[in-house]
Each structure stands twice: as structure tokens, then as C-alpha cells.
Wavefront OBJ file of the C-alpha trace (Angstrom):
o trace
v -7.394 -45.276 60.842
v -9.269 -48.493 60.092
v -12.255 -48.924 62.512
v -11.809 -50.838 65.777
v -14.273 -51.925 68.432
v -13.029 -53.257 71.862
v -14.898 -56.447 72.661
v -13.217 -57.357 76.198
v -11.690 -55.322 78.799
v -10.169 -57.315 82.045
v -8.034 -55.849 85.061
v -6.256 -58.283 86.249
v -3.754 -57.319 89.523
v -1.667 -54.297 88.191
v -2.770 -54.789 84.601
v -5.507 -54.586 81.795
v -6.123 -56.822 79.340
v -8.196 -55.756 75.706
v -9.416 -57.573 72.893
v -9.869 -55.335 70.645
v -11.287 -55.896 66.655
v -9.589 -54.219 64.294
v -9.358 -54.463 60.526
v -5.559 -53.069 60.113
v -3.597 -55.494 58.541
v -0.392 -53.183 59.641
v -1.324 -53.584 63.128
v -1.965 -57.446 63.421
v 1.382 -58.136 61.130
v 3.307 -55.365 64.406
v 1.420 -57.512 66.826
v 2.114 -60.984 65.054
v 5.883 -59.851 64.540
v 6.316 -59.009 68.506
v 4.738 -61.926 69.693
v 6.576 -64.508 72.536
v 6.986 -68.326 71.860
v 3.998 -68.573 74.285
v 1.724 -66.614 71.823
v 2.807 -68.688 69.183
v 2.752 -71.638 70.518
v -0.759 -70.713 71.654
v -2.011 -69.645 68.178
v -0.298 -72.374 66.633
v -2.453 -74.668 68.682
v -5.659 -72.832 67.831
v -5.124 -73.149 64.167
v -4.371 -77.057 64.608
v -1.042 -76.604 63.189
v -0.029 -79.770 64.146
v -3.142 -81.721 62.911
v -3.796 -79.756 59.413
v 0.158 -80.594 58.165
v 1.988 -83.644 58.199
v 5.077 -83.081 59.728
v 7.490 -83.490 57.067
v 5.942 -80.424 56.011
v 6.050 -77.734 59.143
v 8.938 -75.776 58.234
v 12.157 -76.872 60.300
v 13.566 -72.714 60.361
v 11.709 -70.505 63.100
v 11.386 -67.780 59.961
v 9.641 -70.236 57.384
v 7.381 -71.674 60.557
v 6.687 -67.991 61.461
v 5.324 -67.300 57.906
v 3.824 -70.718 57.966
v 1.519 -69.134 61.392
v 1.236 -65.859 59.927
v -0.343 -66.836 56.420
v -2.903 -69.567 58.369
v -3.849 -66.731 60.515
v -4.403 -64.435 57.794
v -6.750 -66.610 55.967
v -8.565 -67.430 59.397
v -9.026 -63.376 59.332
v -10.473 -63.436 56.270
v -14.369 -61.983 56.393
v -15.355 -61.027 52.707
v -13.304 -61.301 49.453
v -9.642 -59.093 50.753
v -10.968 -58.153 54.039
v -9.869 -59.337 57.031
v -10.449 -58.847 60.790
v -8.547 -59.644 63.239
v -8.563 -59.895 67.046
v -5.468 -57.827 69.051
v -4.487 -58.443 72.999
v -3.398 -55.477 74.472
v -1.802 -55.457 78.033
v -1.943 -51.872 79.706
v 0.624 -52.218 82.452
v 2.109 -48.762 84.123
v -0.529 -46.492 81.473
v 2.112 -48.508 78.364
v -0.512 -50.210 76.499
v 1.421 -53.091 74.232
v -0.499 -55.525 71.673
v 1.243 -58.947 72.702
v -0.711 -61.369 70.581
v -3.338 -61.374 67.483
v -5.675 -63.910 66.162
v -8.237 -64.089 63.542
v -11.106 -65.513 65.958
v -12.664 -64.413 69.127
v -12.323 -67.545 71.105
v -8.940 -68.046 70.785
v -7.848 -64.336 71.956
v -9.852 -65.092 74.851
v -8.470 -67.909 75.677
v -5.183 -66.425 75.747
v -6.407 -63.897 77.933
v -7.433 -66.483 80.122
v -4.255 -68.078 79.954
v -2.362 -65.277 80.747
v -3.969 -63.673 83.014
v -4.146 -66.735 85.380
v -0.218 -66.859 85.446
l 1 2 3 4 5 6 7 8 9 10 11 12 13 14 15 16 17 18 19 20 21 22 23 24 25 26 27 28 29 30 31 32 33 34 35 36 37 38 39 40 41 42 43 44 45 46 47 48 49 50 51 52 53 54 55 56 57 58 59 60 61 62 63 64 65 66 67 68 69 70 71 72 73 74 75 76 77 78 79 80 81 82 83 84 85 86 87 88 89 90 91 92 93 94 95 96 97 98 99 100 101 102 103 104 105 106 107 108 109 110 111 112 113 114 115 116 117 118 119
């Protein structure tokens, strides 16, 4: 299993939120793939979306838009050459832990975490 190292944990009411470093591609494309329009919408606005693209050129389709989000974040991942780390949420809830959004910086899965858990 590609190394991971936990670099928040936060009980919040009845649940537990992680941040948690990982380098598994698999498990940040799961993550990305399960993600809400919140999450998105939230990563979407930490990788300027919106500012880097003129708008004629932000996919219309919620597929093309997806992959649009998903290949930024990738390359925000990257670290050296192919490698890439990336930053997982995990909400334990009930003991069923479930990654609900993935980032390729720090500060933005924290933020979400903050965002989240003030709701």
C-alpha cells in the first residue's frame, strides 16, 4: 500500500474528520469520483477555475468539467517528475470511515474541513 501519514484529526459532534497524505493515485481518483457538488465546487474554487480559463472554454457537460477538475488537481499533486501526493478527507461517522473529498494541497483540505464541519 502506498505510504500515508495523517496530518489532521478533528471530532466534530458525532463525527471525525482526517486529512490524511497519501500518494495512491487509485485512492484520490475513488475519492475525486464520489465527491458532492459542494466538494467540487469547493476545489474548483481553490484551483481558480474560474480565473485560470476563459469561459468559453470550461466545459458546458458535468463529465468534460469533471475531467477538466480532475486533471488541474492532478497536476497541483504533482511533487517530483510522475509522483504525486495528494490530500484525502475522511469523515468517520458511526465507526464507517468515507473519503468525501481530495485535493492536491494542504490548505485547501483544511479549509474544507473547516467548511464542513461548521455546517
Amino acid at each position: 500500500m502506498p505510504m500515508q501519514k495523517t496530518f489532521l484529526s478533528r471530532k466534530v459532534g458525532m463525527n471525525r474528520f482526517a486529512i490524511v497524505k497519501t500518494y495512491d493515485t487509485y485512492l484520490a481518483r475513488e475519492t475525486f469520483t464520489d465527491m458532492n457538488p459542494l466538494a467540487l465546487d469547493h476545489l474548483a474554487k481553490s484551483l481558480a477555475i474560474e480565473e485560470q480559463y476563459n469561459p468559453e472554454d470550461i466545459p458546458q457537460s458535468a463529465d468534460d468539467y469533471r475531467e477538466l477538475l480532475w486533471d488541474e488537481m492532478a497536476e497541483s499533486a504533482r511533487e517530483d517528475g510522475q509522483r504525486c501526493s495528494f490530500f484525502v478527507v475522511t469523515r468517520t461517522s458511526l465507526q464507517i470511515e468515507l473519503p468525501i473529498y481530495v485535493s492536491g494541497d494542504w490548505p485547501s483540505a483544511e479549509r474544507y474541513v473547516q467548511k464542513i464541519a461548521s455546517q
